[in-house]
Structure formats: structure tokens, C-alpha cells
C-alpha positions in Angstrom: 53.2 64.4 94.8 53.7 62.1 97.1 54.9 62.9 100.9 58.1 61.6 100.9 58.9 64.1 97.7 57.5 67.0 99.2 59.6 67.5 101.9 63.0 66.1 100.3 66.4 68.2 100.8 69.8 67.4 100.6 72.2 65.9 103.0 75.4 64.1 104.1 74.5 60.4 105.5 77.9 60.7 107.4 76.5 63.8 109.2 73.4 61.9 110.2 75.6 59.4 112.1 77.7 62.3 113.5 74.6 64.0 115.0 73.3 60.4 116.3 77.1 59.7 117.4 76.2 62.8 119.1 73.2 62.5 120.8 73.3 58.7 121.4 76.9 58.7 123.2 75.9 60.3 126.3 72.6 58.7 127.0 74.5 55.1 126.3 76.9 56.4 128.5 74.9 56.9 131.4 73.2 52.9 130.9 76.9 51.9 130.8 76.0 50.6 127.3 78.9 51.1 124.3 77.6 53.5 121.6 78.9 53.1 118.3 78.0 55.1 115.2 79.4 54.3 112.2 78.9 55.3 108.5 80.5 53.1 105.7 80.6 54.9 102.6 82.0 57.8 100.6 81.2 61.3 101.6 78.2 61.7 99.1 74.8 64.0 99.2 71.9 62.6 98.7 67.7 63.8 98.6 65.4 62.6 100.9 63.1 63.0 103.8 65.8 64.3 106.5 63.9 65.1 109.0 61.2 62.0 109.0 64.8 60.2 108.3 65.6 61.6 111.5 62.6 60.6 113.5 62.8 57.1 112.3 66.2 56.7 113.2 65.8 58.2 116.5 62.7 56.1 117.4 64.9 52.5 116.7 67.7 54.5 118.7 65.5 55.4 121.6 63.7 52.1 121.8 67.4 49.9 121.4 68.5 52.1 124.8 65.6 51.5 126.7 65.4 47.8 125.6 69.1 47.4 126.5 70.4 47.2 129.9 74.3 45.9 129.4 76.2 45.7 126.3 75.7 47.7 122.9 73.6 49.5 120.8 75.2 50.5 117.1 74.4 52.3 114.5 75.1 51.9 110.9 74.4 53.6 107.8 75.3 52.9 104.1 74.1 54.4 100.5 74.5 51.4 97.8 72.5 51.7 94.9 69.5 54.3 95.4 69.0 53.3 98.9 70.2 54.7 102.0 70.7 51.8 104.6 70.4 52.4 108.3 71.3 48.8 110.7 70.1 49.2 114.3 71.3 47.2 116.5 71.2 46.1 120.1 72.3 43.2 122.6 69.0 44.1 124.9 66.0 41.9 125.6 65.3 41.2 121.9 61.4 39.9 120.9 60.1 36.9 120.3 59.0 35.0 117.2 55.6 36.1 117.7 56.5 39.7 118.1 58.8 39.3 115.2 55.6 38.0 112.8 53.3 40.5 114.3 56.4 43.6 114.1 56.4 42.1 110.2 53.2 41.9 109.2 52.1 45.8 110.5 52.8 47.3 107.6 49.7 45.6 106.0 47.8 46.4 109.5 49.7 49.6 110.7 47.3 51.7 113.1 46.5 48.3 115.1 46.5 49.2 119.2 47.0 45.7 119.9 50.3 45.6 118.0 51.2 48.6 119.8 51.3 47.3 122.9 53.5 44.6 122.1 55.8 46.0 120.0 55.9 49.6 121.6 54.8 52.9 120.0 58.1 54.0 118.9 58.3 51.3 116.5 54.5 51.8 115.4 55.5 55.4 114.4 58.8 54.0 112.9 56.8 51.8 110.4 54.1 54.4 109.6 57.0 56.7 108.5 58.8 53.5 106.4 55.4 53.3 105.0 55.7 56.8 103.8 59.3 56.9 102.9 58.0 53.6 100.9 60.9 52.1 102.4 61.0 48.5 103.6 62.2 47.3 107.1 63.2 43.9 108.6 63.9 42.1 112.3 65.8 40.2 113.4 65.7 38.8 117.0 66.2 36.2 119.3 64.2 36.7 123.4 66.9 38.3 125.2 69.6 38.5 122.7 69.0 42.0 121.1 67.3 42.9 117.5 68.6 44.1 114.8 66.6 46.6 112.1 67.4 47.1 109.0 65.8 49.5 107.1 66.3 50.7 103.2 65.0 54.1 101.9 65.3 55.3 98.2 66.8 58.2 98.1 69.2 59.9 95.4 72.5 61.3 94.8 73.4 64.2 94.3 76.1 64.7 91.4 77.1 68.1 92.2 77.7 68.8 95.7 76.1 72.6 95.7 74.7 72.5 99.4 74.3 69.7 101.8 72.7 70.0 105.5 74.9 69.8 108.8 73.8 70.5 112.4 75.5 71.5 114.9 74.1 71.8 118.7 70.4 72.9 118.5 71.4 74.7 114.9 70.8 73.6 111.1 73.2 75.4 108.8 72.8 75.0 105.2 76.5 75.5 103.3 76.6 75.9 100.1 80.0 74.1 99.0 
């Protein structure tokens, strides 16, 4: 059993943006940045990692507002076909091409302190747990005009709605529909 499957539950993807929407707001907020969470989709369940879902998505939130100064950081999230979709994006100080090819190639050298240090640890920890999630992630950048990730999980539906996960403030309720 592999480490993704071990640890898989159910959950809404439109609640996941509603507890970023959440969390994110405030602290953008205080940068003066625009927070935007959005979820395109219908209101399904689906299985998968939610908490290591969670920690990924948090580590590209945290990094996009400390890499911004002005402007936006947005969320987006989309299930289409077995994969659960999650865009990041920023207008902050962006990386390079060289960043780019170094963030890229990690996943064949993840664990590397040199990449680390240029691409900050958040983002190390974010690939280890694509890597796990045997998900796949892609930059895009330009130097000082913001990144954008994009990052697809497999995950799976689930036909019959019986319980999905929501959170409320510093809770986790489980409801069975």
C-alpha cells in the first residue's frame, strides 16, 4: 500500500477552497494583496490525501504571500477526469529561468540543499509531497512578474455522497449526508 492510499478520506474540493478562502483572506489582507479563492466545478466528493492535500496547498499559499508585495495571489481548484487540479497563482517577484529548470528538474533530485536555497523550503516540501501523492506539478514564471503552479493529483469520486469532510474554525466534523 502505497502512502498516498493509506491515509485517503473523503472530501468536498469546494470546502478546501472555503477553508483557504478562509485562512488566506486575512493574511492577504493585511499585505494589501487581493485574495481570491475560487473552485470551478460541481459540488462532488472525492478520496484522497486531505490532509498532505492541505499542506501542499498551504505551502504554494504561504510562499505566493511572502513572495508578493502588491497585487494578487489566487487560488484555483478543479476535478476533471480523476485528477483534482489546484492553480496557484501570484503577481510577486516570480523566478527566473534557471530557478524554473532547477524547481523542474527536483523531482528527479528532491532532497538537494542547494535547490533549497534557491527555490525556498516550502516548495522543497511541496514537491516531496507531489512526489507522494504521485502527482505532477508545473511553473510558470517570468523575474518579477509572479508564478503560477499547477498541480494535478489523482484522486476519485465518490458516487454516493455518504460522508464528506468540512472544517470549521479549529474543528473537523465529519457528516454523514
Amino acid at each position: 500500500t502505497t502512502y498516498a492510499a493509506e491515509n485517503e478520506i473523503s472530501f468536498s474540493p469546494s470546502v478546501l477552497v472555503t477553508t483557504f478562502d478562509k485562512k488566506f483572506t486575512p493574511l492577504a489582507e493585511a499585505k494589501g494583496l487581493i485574495f481570491a479563492g475560487i473552485y470551478n466545478g460541481e459540488d462532488i466528493v472525492v478520496m484522497g490525501n486531505y490532509e498532505s492535500i492541505v499542506e501542499l496547498v498551504d505551502n504554494l499559499l504561504c510562499n505566493a504571500i511572502k513572495c508578493t508585495s502588491n497585487g494578487f495571489v489566487i487560488l484555483n481548484v478543479e476535478y476533471i477526469n480523476g485528477k483534482l487540479i489546484v492553480c496557484v497563482a501570484d503577481s510577486g517577484t516570480g523566478m527566473s529561468a534557471a530557478q524554473i529548470q532547477r524547481f523542474n528538474l527536483s523531482e528527479m533530485k528532491f532532497g538537494n540543499t542547494e535547490l533549497s536555497e534557491h527555490i525556498g523550503r516550502d516548495l522543497t516540501d511541496t514537491l516531496g509531497i507531489v512526489n507522494k501523492l504521485r502527482g505532477s506539478i508545473k511553473v510558470f514564471s517570468d523575474a518579477e512578474k509572479g508564478c503560477k503552479f499547477i498541480v494535478q493529483l489523482p484522486v476519485s469520486t465518490i458516487r454516493e455522497q455518504a460522508y464528506c469532510v468540512t472544517h470549521t474554525p479549529n474543528k473537523l466534523l465529519l457528516i454523514k449526508s
